[in-house]
Structure formats: C-alpha cells, structure tokens
Backbone bond lengths (Angstrom), bond angles and torsions (degrees), N, CA, C in turn:
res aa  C-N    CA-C-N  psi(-1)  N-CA   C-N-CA  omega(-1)  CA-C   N-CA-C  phi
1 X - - - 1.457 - - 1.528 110.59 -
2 X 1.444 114.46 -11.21 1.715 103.47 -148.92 1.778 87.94 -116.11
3 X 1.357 102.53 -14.32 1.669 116.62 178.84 1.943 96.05 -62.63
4 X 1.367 78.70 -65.16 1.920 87.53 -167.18 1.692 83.59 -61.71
5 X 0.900 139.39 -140.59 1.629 139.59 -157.78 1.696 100.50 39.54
6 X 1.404 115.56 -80.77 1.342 119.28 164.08 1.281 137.64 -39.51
7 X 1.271 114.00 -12.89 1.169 133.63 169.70 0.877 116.66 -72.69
8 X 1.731 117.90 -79.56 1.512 129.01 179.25 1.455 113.42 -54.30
9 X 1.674 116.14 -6.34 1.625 119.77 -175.22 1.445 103.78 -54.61
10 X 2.161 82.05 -55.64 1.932 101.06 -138.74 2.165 82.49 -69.97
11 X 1.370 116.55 -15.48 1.594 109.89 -150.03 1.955 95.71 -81.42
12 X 1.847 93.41 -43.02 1.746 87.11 -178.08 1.494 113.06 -63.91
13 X 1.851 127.40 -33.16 1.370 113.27 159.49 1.503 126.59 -82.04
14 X 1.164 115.31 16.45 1.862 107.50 148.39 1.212 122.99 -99.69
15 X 1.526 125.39 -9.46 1.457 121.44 -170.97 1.607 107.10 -77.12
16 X 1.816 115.62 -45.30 1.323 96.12 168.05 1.335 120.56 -31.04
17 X 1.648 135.42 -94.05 1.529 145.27 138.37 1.355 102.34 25.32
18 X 0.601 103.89 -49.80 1.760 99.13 -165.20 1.726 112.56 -79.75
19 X 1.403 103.00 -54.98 1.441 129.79 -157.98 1.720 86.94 -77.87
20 X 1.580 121.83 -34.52 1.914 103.15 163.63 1.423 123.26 -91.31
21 X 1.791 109.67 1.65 1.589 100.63 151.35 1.268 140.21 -22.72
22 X 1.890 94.93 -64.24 1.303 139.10 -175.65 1.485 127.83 -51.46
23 X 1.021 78.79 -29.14 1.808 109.10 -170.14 1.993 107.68 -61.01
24 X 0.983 114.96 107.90 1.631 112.24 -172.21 1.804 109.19 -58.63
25 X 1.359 108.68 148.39 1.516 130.86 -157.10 1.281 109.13 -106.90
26 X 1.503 123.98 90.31 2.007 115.19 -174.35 1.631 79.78 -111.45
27 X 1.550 89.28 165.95 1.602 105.17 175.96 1.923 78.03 -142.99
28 X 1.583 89.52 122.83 1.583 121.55 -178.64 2.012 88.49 -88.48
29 X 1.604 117.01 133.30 1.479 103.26 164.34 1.908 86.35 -134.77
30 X 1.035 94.90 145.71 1.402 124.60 -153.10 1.543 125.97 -134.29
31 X 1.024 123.74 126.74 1.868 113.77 178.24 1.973 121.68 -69.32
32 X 1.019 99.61 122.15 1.806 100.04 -165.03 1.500 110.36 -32.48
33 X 1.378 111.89 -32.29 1.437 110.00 -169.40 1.390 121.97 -94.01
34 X 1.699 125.05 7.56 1.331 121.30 -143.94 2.126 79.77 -122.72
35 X 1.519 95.83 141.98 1.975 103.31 -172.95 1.338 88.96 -87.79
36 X 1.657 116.66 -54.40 1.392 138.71 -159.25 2.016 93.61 -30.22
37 X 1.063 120.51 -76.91 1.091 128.79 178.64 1.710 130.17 -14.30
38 X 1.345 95.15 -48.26 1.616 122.81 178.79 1.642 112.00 -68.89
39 X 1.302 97.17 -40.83 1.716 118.85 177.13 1.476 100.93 -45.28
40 X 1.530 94.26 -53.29 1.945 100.24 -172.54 1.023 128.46 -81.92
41 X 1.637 120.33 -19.59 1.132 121.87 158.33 1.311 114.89 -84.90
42 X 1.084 124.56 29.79 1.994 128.79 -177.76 1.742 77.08 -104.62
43 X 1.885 111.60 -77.16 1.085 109.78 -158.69 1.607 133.74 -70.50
44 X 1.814 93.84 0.04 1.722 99.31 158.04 1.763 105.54 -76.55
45 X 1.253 107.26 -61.94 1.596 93.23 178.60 1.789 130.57 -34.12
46 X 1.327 100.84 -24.95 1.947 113.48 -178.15 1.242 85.34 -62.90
47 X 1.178 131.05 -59.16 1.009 147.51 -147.10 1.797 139.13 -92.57
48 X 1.670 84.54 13.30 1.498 91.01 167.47 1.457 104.25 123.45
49 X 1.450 114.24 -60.73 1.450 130.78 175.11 1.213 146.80 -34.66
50 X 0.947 143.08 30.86 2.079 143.08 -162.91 1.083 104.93 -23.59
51 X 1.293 131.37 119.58 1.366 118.89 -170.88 1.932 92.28 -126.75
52 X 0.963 110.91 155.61 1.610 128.71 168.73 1.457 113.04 -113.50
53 X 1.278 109.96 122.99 1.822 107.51 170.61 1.005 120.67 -91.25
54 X 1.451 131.75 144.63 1.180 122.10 173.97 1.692 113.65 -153.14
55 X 1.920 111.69 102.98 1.276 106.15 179.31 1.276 136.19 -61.50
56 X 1.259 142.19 142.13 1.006 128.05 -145.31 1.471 108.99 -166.51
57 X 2.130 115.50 116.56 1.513 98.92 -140.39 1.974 98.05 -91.90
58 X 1.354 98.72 2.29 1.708 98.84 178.20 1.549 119.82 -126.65
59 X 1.326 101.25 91.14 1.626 110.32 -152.44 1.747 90.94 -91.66
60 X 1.502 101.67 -10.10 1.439 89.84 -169.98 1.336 106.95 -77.99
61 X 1.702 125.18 -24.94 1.406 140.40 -171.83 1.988 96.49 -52.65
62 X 1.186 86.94 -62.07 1.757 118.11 -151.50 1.933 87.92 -57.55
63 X 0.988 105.74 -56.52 1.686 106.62 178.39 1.046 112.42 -65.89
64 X 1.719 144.87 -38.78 1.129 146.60 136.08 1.658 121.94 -7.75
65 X 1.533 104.62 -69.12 1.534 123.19 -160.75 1.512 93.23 -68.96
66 X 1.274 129.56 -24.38 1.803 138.03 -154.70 1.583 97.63 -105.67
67 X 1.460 121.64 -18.86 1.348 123.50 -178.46 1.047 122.86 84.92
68 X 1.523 122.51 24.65 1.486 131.48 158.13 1.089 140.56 -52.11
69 X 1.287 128.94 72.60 1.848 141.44 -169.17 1.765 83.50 -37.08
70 X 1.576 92.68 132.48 2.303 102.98 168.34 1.618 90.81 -53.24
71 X 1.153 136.44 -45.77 1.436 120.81 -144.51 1.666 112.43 -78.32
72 X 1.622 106.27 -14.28 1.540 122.62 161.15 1.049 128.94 -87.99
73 X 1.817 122.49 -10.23 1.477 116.91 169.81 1.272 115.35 -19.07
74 X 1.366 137.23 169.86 1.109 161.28 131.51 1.687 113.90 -118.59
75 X 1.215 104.28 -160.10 1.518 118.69 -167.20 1.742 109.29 -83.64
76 X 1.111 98.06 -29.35 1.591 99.56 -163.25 1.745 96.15 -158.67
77 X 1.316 113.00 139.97 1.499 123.56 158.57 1.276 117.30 -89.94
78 X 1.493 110.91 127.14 1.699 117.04 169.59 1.676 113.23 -121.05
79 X 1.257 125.04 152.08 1.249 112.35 -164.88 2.077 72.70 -140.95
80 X 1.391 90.52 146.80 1.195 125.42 -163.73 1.424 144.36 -139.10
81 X 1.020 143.86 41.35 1.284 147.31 -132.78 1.511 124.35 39.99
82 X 1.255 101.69 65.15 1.190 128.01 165.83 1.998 118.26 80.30
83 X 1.850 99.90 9.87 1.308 117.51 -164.33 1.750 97.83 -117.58
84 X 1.186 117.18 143.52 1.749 118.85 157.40 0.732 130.49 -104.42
85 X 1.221 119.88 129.28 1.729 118.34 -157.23 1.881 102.89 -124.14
86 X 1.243 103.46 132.41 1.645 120.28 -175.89 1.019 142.58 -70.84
87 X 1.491 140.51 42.63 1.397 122.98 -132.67 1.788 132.40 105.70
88 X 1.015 111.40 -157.22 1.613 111.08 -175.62 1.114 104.09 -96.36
89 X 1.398 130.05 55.11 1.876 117.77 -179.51 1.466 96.18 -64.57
90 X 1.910 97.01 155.53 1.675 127.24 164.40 1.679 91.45 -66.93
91 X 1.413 92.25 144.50 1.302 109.40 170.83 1.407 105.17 -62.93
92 X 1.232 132.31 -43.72 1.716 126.53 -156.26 1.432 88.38 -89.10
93 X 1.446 134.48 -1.33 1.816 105.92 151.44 1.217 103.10 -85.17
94 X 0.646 143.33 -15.58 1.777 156.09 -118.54 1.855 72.99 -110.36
95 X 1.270 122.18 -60.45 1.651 112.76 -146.23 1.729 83.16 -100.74
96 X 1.706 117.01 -26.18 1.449 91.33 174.98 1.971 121.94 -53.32
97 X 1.643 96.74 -31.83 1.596 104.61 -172.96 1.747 112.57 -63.50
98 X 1.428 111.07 -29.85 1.178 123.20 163.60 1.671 136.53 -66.66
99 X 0.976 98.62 -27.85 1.286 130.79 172.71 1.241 116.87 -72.96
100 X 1.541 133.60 -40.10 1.592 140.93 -162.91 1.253 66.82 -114.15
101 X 1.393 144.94 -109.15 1.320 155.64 -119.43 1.508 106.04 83.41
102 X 1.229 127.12 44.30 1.329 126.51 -161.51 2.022 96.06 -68.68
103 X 1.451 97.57 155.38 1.724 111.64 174.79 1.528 108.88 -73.76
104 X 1.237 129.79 67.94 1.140 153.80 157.82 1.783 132.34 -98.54
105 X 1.338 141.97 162.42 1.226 129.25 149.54 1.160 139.97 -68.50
106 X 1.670 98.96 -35.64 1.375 131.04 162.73 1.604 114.68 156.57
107 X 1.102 96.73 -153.71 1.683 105.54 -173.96 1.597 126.62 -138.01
108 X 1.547 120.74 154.76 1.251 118.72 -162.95 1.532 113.51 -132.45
109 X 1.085 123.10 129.67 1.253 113.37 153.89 1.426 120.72 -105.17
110 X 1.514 108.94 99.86 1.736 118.03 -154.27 1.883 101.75 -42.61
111 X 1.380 93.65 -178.99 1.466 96.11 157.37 2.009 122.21 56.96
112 X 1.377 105.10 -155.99 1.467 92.12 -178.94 1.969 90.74 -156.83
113 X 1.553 94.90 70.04 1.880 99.16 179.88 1.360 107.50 -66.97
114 X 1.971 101.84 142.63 1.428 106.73 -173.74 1.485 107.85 -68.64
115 X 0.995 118.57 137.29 1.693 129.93 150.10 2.023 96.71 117.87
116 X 1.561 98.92 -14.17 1.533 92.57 -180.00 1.653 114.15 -46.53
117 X 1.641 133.80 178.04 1.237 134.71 -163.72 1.780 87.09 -57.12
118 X 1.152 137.08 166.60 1.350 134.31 125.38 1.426 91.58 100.40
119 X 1.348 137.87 -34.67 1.314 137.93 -160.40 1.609 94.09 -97.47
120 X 1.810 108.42 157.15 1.263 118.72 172.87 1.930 106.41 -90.85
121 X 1.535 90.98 -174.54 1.914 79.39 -169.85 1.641 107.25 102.70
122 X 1.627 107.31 149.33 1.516 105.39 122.85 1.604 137.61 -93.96
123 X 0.953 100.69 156.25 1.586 119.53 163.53 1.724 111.80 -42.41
124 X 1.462 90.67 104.28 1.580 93.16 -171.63 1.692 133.22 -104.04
125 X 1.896 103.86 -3.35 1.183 153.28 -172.86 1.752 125.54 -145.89
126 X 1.031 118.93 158.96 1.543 110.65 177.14 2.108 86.94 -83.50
127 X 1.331 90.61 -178.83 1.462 116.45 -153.85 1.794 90.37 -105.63
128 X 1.292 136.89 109.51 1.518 125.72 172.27 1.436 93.96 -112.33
129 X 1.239 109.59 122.72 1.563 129.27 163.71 1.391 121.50 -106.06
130 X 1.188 114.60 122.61 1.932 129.99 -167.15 0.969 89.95 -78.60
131 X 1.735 117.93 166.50 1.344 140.63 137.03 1.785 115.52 -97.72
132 X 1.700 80.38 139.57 1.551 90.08 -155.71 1.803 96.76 -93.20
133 X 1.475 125.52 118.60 1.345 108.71 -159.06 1.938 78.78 -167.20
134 X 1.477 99.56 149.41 1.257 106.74 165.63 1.590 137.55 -61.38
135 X 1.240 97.85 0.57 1.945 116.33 174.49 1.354 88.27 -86.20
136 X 1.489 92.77 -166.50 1.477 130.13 -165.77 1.687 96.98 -87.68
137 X 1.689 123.67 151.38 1.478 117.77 -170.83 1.187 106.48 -70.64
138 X 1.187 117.14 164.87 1.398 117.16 -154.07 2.080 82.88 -156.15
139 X 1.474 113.54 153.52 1.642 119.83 164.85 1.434 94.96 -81.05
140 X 1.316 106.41 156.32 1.594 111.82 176.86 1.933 85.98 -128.76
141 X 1.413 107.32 -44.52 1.949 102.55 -170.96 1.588 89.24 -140.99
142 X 1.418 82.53 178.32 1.893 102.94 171.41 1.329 90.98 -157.25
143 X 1.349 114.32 135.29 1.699 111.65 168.16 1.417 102.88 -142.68
C-alpha cells in the first residue's frame, strides 16, 4: 500500500514535466526595437506555444533564407515545426497549418493589421493569410 502512495507521489510530480514537453517549440526572431512582437509571443504562449525570442538586426536575411516573397513580410518571422510563419497569425490558423501539414513553407499574414493577436486597435477587416510557396500567392485562411 505504502509502495503505491509513493508511486502516485513521484507520478503527480512528473506529469507537470512531462505534459510541457509536449508543448510545440517556435523561435519568434524579431527587430530589437519593435514591442508589437512580444505581444505575440505572450499570446502564443496562452495558448499552448513555448515560444523563444530572438532579436535580430537583419530580419530581411532570415525571411530571405526561409523564402519570404517582400510582398508577404509581416512583422516578425517564426519558424515552427518545420513551417514559417509571417507576422501576427490567429492561433486557430496557426493549429489549422498544423493540422493539414499542407506542402507549403508556410504562411503570412503580411504587414502588422490593427487588432491582429499582439497588435493594438480593433480589427478593422477580416485577417487574409497567404501561403508562402514558390508559385504564385495563393489564400491559405480568412478569419
């Protein structure tokens, strides 16, 4: 009886540990001077995400090397299980892109729209996020 007691001890303090293993790994890279950025990596973390920051003074390189057409910039590059993501995406594209795993590089929501996750403002338009792919742009969501 006193075995199992000890058991279920050591098991309820490993499941925390365990259960943020799980937890998916983006590294946000970002311009030293920009807040907006931080916003989104606050509200990926609410949201499931571990995110790592990392400022970074040539964002144009880093979006370059990942295959970011200029006309899809966003605010910040995040790389993500093996996807790049553009800007302030909604989380629920965020898990739709995860979800399909579609043959893409990733996806963008150009620019820095008011009310998006992380940004101040409301939402003054729906949200159109590209797929970032060596064709011609293409919608990937609308939210």
């Amino acid at each position: 009886m006193r075995i199992g007691v000890i058991i279920i001890f050591i098991l309820a303090l490993a499941l925390p540990a365990a259960a943020q293993d799980t937890r998916k790994q983006a590294t946000l890279y970002k311009s030293p001077d920009c807040t907006c950025c931080e916003g989104h990596a606050r509200y990926l973390k609410r949201n499931g995400i571990s995110v790592t920051v990392i400022e970074s003074p040539d964002l144009s390189a880093l979006k370059k090397e990942h295959g970011v057409p200029a006309e899809l910039e966003g605010c910040h590059t995040i790389l993500l299980e093996g996807y790049v993501l553009e800007g302030h995406i909604p989380i629920k594209t965020i898990r739709k892109l995860l979800g399909e795993r579609p043959a893409i590089k990733g996806i963008s929501l150009p620019g820095m729209p008011l009310g998006a996750p992380g940004m101040y403002g409301a939402k003054e338009a729906p949200f159109v996020m590209y797929e970032i792919t060596d064709g011609e742009k293409r919608i990937y969501s609308t939210e």
